[in-house]
Steps between C-alpha positions, in 0.01 A plus 500: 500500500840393584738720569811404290267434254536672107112580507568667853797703387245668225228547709731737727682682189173556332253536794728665770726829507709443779794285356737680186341293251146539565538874551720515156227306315211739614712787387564338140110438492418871605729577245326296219188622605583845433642433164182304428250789553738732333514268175099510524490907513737577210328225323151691551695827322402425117826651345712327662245200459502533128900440494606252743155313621628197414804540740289622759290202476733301516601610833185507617447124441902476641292636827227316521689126439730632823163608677340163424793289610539697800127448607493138393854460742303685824207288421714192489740590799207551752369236755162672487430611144166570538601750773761708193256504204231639709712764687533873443846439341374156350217687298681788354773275386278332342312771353807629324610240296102407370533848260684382267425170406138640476656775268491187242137483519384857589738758344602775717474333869869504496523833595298378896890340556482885661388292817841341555585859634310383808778222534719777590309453902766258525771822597315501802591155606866542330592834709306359789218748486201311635455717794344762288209239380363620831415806347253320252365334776425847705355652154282231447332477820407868465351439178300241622369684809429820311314345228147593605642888479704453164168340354325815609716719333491332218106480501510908547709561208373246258126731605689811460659405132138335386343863625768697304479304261145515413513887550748562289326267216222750528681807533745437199353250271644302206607817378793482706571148505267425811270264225408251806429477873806221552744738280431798736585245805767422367622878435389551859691169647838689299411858593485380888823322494655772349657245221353741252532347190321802300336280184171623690489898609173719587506788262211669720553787753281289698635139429878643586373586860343213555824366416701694688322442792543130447923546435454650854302246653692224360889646680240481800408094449848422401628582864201300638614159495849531563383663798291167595785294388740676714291493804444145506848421457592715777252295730575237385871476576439696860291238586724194434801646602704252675332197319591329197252419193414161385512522116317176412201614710571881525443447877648794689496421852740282561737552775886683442698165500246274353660257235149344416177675446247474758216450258572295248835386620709532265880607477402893540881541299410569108511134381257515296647802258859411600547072532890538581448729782566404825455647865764621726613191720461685802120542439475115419695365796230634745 
């Protein structure tokens, strides 16, 4: 792409942050993309609905033409389109104009436009925030290295809740609205998250201390796998301290001033999430 070029001059106001124009047009869009998922919201409150729907929808299809032209611009403005549509960024901007043109033929999927909120991931490239995507990084490794544990858990509790739940069918009966096995796991599955809806309560002596014991036993498994979580984490970022984390491959051992991954070799800077970024010059020049 040439540089003095009209295409090129797009590409870096709509693609990149770091000149006036490109930072002023991701503002405007983070802008419209707030008004866009507030227009869907008040649109969802029937009153309001009832007497000015038709305005709202107008501005809802006002949206989606700006949406659409936008992602038919990126599409157009990139050397590797492929490489956009099938991106993280790519997808959802995809996948938030799609809602209302199928609103014509399925009533009601307007309202999933609520994913254009997750447009708003742009801030982090705006106020130059991608640092912090190492966080994700660290909290996904632990989740993937304390899986065998977390499926444990959840193996205990689902035994625990089908237990209950069976007891308490047989304790209580229909009589007090515990007319099936899966309804009484389900009361125990709420009663052991404390959520607590109450549309199901023992009326028993002894069905309320079975259920008491299970409110107990349930603040008990709540701390459980935060506790995993939080361990992992911790080992996790002790043990690559000092090393940077590949986020194409999620390889974490790759040396403090790496610029390429040592695995897959690719650009260990966030490329993938972020296409305008670019590494410090000092880390490229050695």
């Amino acid at each position: 792409m040439e540089r003095n070029s009209l295409k090129y001059k797009w590409y870096k106001i709509i693609f990149e942050h770091d000149t006036k124009a490109g930072r002023l047009f991701d503002e405007i869009l983070l802008i419209i993309i707030v008004l866009s998922v507030m227009v869907v919201m008040i649109d969802s409150i029937k009153p309001i609905n009832d007497k000015i729907g038709n305005i709202l929808l107008a501005f809802e299809w006002l949206f989606t033409v700006l949406f659409t032209i936008e992602y038919i611009i990126r599409v157009l403005l990139v050397e590797k389109k492929s490489k956009y549509i099938f991106s993280f960024y790519g997808i959802i901007d995809f996948l938030s104009i799609i809602p209302t043109y199928l609103s014509l033929i399925y009533a009601g999927t307007q309202f999933l436009i609520i994913i254009r909120v997750v447009r708003l991931l742009r801030v982090f490239r705006i106020l130059k925030l991608v640092r912090f995507t190492m966080a994700s990084v660290y909290l996904i490794h632990a989740l993937k290295h304390a899986r065998e544990k977390i499926i444990v858990f959840l193996g205990t509790v689902l035994l625990i809740v089908t237990i209950m739940g069976a007891l308490m069918y047989i304790v209580e009966g229909p009589e007090s609205g515990f007319d099936s096995i899966p309804r009484s796991i389900y009361w125990a599955i709420v009663t052991i998250t404390t959520v607590g809806y109450g549309d199901i309560s023992p009326t028993t002596v002894t069905g309320q201390f079975i259920a008491s014991i299970l409110m107990i036993t349930g603040y008990a498994i709540i701390a459980v796998p935060t506790g995993i979580i939080t361990a992992e984490m911790s080992r996790e970022k002790s043990k690559n301290q000092g090393t940077k984390v590949c986020l194409k491959c999620n390889n974490p051992d790759n040396e403090p001033d790496a610029v390429f991954c040592k695995k897959c070799g690719s650009s260990i800077y966030p490329r993938l999430m972020f296409p305008s970024f670019q590494p410090p010059q000092s880390q490229l020049t050695r």
